[in-house]
C-alpha positions, 0 to 999 in steps of 0.5 A: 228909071227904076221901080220906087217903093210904091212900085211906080210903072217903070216906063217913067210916066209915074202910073202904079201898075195894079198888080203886086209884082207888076213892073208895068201899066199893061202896055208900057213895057212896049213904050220902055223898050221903044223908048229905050232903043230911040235912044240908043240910035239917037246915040245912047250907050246900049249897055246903059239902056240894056241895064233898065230892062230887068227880064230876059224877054223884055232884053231879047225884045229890046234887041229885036226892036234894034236890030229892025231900026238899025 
């Protein structure tokens, strides 16, 4: 999933976050990375999952997120 030139939310659900710059509905950034890590346990690669996040904090929240799954 990656941000259009309409700067879709890039949770997927197709939403257009208010704000220039925002990458996310508020709130959507969670259901990504959730998303992402029920994924990755359900067999994804996690270097492909990793590689949909573009911060650092939303990458150090994914490995929080999976280490407490796994």
């Amino acid at each position: 999933m990656t941000t259009t030139e309409q700067g879709a939310c890039l949770c997927g659900c197709g939403g257009t976050p208010a704000y220039p710059g925002s990458r996310y509905l508020p709130g959507h950034d969670r259901r990504h990375i959730e998303q992402l890590v029920s994924d990755v346990l359900a067999g994804r690669e996690e270097a492909g999952a990793r590689a949909e996040l573009q911060t650092a904090s939303a990458q150090s929240e994914f490995d929080r997120r999976l280490v407490e799954r796994a």
